[in-house]
Structure formats: C-alpha cells, structure tokens
N, C-alpha and C positions, 0 to 999 in steps of 0.2 A: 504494500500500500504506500500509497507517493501521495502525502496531504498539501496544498495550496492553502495556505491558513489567508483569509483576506481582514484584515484590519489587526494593526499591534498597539489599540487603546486597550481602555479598559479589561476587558474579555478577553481579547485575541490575546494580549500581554499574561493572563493566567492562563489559557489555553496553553501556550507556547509553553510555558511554566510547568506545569503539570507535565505536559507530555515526555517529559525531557525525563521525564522517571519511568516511561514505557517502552517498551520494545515491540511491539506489535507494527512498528510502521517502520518505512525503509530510510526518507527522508519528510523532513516537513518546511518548507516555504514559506517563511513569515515575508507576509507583503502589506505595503503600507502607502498612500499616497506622500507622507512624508518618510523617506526612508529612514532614517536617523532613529526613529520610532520603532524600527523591524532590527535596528543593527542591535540597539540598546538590549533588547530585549533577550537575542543572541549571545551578548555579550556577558549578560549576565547566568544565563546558562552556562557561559564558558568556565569565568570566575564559580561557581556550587558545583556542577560539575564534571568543567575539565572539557581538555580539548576533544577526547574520543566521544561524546554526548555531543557536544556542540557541532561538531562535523555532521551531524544528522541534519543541521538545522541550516536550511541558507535563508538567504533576502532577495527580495526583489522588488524595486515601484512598482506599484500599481494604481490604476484608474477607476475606482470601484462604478462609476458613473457610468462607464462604457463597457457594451458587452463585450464589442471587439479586444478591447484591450484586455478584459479577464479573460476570453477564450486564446490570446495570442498569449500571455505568459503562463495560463496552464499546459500549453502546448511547449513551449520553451522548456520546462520542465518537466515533460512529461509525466505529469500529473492525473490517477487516477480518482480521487477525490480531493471537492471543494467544502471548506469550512465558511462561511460567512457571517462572520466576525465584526458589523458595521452596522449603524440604523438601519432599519427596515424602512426607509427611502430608498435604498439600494437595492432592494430585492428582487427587483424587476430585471436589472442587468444585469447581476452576478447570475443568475438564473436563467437569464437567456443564455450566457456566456460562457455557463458550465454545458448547458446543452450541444453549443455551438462546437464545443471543444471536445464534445461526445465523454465526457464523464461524469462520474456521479457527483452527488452534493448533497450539500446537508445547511441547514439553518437553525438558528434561534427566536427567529421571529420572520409571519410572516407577512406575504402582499397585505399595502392599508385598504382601509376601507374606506367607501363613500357614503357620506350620512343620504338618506331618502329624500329628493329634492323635495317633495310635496309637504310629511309627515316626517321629521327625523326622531321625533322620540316616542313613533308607536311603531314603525314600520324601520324595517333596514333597507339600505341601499345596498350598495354593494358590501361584502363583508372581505371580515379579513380572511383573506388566505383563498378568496373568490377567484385571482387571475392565474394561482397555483396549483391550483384542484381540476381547473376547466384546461388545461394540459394535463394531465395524467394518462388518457391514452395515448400521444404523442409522447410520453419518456416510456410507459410499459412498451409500447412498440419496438424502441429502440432496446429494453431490457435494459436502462440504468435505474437506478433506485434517486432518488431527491428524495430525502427523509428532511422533514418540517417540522417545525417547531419544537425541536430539542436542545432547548434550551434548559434552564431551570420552572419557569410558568410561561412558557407551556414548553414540556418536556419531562421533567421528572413528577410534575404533577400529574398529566399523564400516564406514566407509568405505573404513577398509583391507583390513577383511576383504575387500568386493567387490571391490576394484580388485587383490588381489592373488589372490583365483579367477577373475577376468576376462582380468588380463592376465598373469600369471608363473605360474601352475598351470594343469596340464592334470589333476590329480587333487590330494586336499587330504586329508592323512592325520589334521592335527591343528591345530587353530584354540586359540593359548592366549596371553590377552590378559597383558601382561607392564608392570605399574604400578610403577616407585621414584622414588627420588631421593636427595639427599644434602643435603638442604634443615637447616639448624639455625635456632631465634630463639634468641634473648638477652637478658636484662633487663637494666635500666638501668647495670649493673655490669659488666656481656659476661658473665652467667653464664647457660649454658645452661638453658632451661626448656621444662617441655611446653608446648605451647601446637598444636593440630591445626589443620595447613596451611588443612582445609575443613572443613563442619560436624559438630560432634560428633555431634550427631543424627542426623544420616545416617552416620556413622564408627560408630557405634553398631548400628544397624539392617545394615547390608550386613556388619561381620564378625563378630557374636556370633550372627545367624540361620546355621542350617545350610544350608553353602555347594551350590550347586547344579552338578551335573556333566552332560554331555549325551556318550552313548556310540552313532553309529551302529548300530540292533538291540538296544540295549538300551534307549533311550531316554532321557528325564531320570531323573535318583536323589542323592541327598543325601548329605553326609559330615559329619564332626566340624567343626568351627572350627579353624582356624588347622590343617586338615592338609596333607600330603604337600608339605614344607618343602623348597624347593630353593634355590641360589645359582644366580642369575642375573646376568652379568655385564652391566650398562647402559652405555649407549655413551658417548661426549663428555664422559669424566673423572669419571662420577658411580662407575661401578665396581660390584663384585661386593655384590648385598644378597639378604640372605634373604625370598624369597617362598614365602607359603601362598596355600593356598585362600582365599575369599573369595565370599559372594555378589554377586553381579552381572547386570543386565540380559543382557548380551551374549551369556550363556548361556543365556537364553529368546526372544533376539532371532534371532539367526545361523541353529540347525540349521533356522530355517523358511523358511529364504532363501535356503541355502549350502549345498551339499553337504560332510560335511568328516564325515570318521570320528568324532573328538571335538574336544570346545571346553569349557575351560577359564576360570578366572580366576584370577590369582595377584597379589597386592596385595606389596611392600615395604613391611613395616609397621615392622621392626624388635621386638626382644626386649623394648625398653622398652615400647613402644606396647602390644605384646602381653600385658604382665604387666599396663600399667592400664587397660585392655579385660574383665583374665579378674576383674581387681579390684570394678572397676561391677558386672561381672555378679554375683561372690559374695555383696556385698552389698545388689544388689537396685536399684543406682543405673540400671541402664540400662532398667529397667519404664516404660510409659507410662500407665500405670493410675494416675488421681488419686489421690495419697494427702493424708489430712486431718493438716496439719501446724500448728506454734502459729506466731504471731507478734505485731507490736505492734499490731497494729489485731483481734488475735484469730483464731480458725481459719479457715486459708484452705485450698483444695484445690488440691496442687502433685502434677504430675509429676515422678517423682525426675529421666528422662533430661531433662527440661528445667530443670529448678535446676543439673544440671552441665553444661548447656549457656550456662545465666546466669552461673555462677564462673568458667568457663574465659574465654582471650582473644577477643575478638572477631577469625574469621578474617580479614573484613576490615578489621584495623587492623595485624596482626601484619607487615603487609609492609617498614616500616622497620627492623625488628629481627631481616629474615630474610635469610641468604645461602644459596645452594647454588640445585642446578634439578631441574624435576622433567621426569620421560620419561613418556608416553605410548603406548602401542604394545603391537604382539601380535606373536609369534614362529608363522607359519605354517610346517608341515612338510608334505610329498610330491612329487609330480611336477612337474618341468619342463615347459616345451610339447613337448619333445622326447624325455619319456618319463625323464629321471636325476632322482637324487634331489636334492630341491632345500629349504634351511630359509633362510629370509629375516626376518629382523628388521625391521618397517616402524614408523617412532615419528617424535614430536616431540618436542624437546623445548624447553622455556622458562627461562629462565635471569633470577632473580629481580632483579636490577639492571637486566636490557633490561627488563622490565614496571615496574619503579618507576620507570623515567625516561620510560615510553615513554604510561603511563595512572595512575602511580600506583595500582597494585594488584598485592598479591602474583604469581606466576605462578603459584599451581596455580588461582585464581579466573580470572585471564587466560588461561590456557589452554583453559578452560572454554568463556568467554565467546564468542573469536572463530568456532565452529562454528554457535551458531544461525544470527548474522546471514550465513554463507555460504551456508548454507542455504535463509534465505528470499531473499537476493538472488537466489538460482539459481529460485526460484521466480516471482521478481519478473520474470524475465526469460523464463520461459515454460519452461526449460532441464529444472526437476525440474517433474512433475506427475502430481498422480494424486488419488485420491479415497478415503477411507479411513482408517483406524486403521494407517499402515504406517512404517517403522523405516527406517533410511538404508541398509542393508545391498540395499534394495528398486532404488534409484535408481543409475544409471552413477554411478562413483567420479569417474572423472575430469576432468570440470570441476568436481565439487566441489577437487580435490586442484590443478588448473591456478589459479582464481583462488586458492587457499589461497597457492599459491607465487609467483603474480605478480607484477612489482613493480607494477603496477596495480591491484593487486588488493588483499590482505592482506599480503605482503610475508611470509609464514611458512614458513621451510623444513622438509622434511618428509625422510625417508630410508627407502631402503630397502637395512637391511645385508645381506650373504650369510653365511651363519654352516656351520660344517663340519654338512653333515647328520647324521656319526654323534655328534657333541658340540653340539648348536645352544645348548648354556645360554653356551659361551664365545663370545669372539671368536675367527676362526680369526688 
C-alpha cells in the first residue's frame, strides 16, 4: 500500500504521526499546498524515530483545489491510496482526482450540503455526502473502494453504530451521536480564550446549516440550528454539557445501512460557542462568497469565513495551551438480544496530555486521526473490502474496534456504558 496523505495541518500532521509507528504500508506522501508544512512534519518523525521510519515518508506540493493536480502527483508516486486530510471544500476535487488517477480513497468528511431553497429548516436540499453516493456505480465499476467519512464523527461513531446493531441490539429505536468535552486553552497569562479545538471552517459549515434529522417513515427533514437542547451527562469526569442539534454526516450515513427508528446529532458546543457562531452568522462572517475587500497591495477578493478562519488560532498549535478531553460516541436506545429495553453509551475518549506527550497534537485532531489509518490497515490486510462509494457503518465493527483496542494494535480504549433506558441522558 503507497498512501498520498493530502493536507499536513491539523489531522494530516497526526495522521502522518501515528502512522510512522505502522508497518502495514510501503510509503506514505505527506502533501501540502505549503510545503514547509509536509517537510516539518517528516522531520519530526525523523528526530522520535530515526532515519529508517522516516525514509517511508516523502513530501510533495500539492493543489488540493484541483483534481488534475491530485491525480498528477498520485500518479508521480505511484500511489495506490488517497487520504484527504483538508476541509470538506475540497472534497469535490481530491475525489475526482483520486478517480482520475484510478485509485482508491478514503475521507473524513464528506461533499457539503445545500440548504432547501424554498423551506430550509423543514425540508433538505441537497445533503451531505449527496454528490458522493450518486457516483458509487461509477467507482464499483471500476472496483476501487472511496470509503467516506472515516473520520472520528463520522467514522468511529459509525463503527459503533454497526457493532452495536450487530452485536447488543436485536431492534434499534434511536441512533443519537453524543459529541463534548470539557477541553479549555489559555493565553500566555492562563486567561481563558476562544480559540476552536478543530477547524472553524468546518465548525462553521456543520452548525449554522440547518441540522438534518432522519425519522423511520418519515424520512430525512430539517430543523433550526442549535435546536432541541438537552444535558447530557459524559463519562470519565468531563460531566453534564448542553447538547443541540447539529448537522452531520452520520445522519445521511446510518439510516442507509442500519435499521434504527431515528438518528440524531447533538454537538456540546457550549453557550459561548453558540453566541459567537449566531455572531458570524448576523454579520455575515460565516458567507463563502468572495467579497472584494481593501488592502496594502490594493483590492483583493477574500472570503469572510476564511479571514476568521486566518485570525482565529491555528487548531493545530493550540495543543500546549489546552487541558481537558474530549468524548466521542452515540447513545443507542431499544432492544436487547433478549427482547428488554436496552440504552448503551458507546465513546472514546482522549485526554489532551496522553496526545501531547504521546504525538504532540491536540486530542480532538488525535482523535480524528487514528480511525483512517485503522481502516486502511484492515484493508491492507484483506479484512474490510469492497468496491464503491461506501461508509464504515457498511463493514463488520469488530476488528475494526479489536485492533483499535489492542495492545498491538492502537492501544485505544473504547466503552461501552449501560445507561437507565427510561433516563439514558444520565448515568445510572
């Protein structure tokens, strides 16, 4: 296996990280529109360790924007799998680009969505992951695999969707993916500041679009932003935070793969978060549409959501300045294998000290990270396969979830809590 890693921020820089401790692949390709980004990243593989790990790893520019240019340096490299490692603005091209190039690929997030021009918060427009589903028999044709949204949400929560309709449910009433943490940064003074765990640009896009709900018999339908607010209590000390809606793959992912009444997305965003979310939006910060603004070399065309993506912190640097951890996980409710009502909490979670000492990178990027390379190692091993445009919810959970947890493996503990069915938001 010959990986094309495309982006060396946040993710792609713990990807790169992580893998450098596997063997399952021949070379891997760290590529970056600024190089210096892809060299760093190598380099510091080299420094932990050492030259004969690092020689697995090359660099190369790349143009995430243009298919041609992903399919011309997967081909330069002879690369049999794409990682795509960048906003899901990019999706479109690294996606053509791995096709063009006739190899597989794989993502963390997928094509956006278009809100309902008529009705946007009863009705969906386009969804997410709508321009990647509707090629699926054009990649089975050709027999490459593009595995979607294996990421950490959507991707390991996934994972747990299957393995918890496979093995702990004999019926599945409610699928609702359950995101917090109790993470803070701090400026050079210890005074607490925003600064967003992961990309604003995406942080942007998944909560100010009209979140998307899927209702057995009713089908998908849309709601307000930041609706139907509940306290959810998160496990291993992080504790009770308020969760909304939120748009999310895993609600265009799941109902097509999992039988389950309804499926859900609820993010812990917090009151803060949410007030400078509803802020962007009233003044027009979170538009992608070039606007022509002044400057010292004269009028330039800037994105607002991208100038508050340039001001804010770089996610990937905020990691020495952040303590707390973040959870992962969905709260499945219905039947037992024996027929009793049964609500299970299944998550991960990461605890931002083990990832600064373990890769140097925040934990909610690290958390991210280690699901592609599980993924394709299972691939690499003949274990997942298939041909298609298809989502992990598609493939047996568990050897994905056995090496996640092995000490040979990833070394990653995973859980699955039991929570009172008629209260599953507490702990019983």
């Amino acid at each position: 296996m010959r990986i094309l890693l495309v982006g060396a921020g946040g993710v792609g820089n713990a990807i790169a990280k992580i893998a450098a401790e596997r063997d399952f692949f021949e070379v891997m390709v760290v590529s970056d529109y600024d190089l210096s980004r892809a060299e760093s990243v190598v380099e510091w593989i080299r420094r932990r360790h050492g030259d004969d790990i690092a020689a697995k790893f090359l660099v190369s520019k790349i143009d995430a924007s243009s298919a041609e240019n992903v399919a011309d340096v997967a081909r330069e490299f002879a690369v049999t799998h794409i990682i795509n490692a960048v906003e899901p603005k990019f999706v479109p091209t690294i996606f053509a680009g791995a096709y063009t190039a006739e190899v597989n690929y794989l993502d963390m997030a997928m094509s956006l969505s278009e809100a309902h021009e008529d009705d946007p918060h009863h009705k969906p427009g386009i969804m997410l992951g709508d321009q990647q589903y509707a090629l699926n028999e054009q990649w089975e044709r050709s027999g490459r695999l593009a595995l979607v949204g294996m990421g950490v949400e959507p991707g390991l929560s996934n994972v747990f969707a299957r393995y918890a309709a496979d093995y702990l449910f004999s019926e599945v009433d409610e699928i609702s993916v359950k995101d917090g943490g109790n993470l803070v940064v701090r400026d050079d003074e210890g005074n607490e500041i925003f600064a967003p765990s992961f990309s604003i640009w995406t942080t942007i896009e998944e909560c100010l679009n009209p979140p998307l709900m899927f209702e057995a018999g009713k089908g998908w339908y849309t709601t307000e932003p930041f609706s139907e607010p509940e306290i959810f209590e998160f496990p291993e000390g992080i504790g009770a935070v308020e969760c909304v809606n939120v748009e999310h793959e895993e609600v265009t992912m799941l109902p097509r793969n999992i039988a389950a009444g309804k499926v859900t997305f609820k993010y812990g965003l917090g009151s803060e978060f949410i007030a400078v979310l509803k802020t962007l939006h009233t003044l027009g910060l979170d538009a992608t549409k070039l606007q022509r603004v002044r400057s010292a070399q004269g009028p330039v065309d800037v994105a607002p959501r991208d100038m508050v993506a340039a001001v804010l912190p770089d996610p990937a640097t905020i990691g020495p300045r952040m303590t707390g951890k973040t959870c992962a996980g969905l709260l499945v409710t219905g039947k037992d294998k024996e027929g009793r009502d049964r609500a299970t909490y299944l998550y991960q979670v990461t605890d931002n000290a083990d990832s600064m000492a373990e890769i140097e990178a925040q934990c909610v990027v690290a958390q991210t990270a280690f699901n592609p390379l599980i993924a394709l190692e299972l691939i690499a091993e003949g274990i997942w396969k298939g041909a298609g445009v298809m989502g992990p919810e598609q493939f047996d959970a568990k050897p994905f979830l056995d090496l996640m947890s092995s000490s040979t493996g990833y070394n990653i503990k995973w859980e699955a809590q039991e929570r009172l069915p008629a209260s599953p938001l507490r702990h019983p």
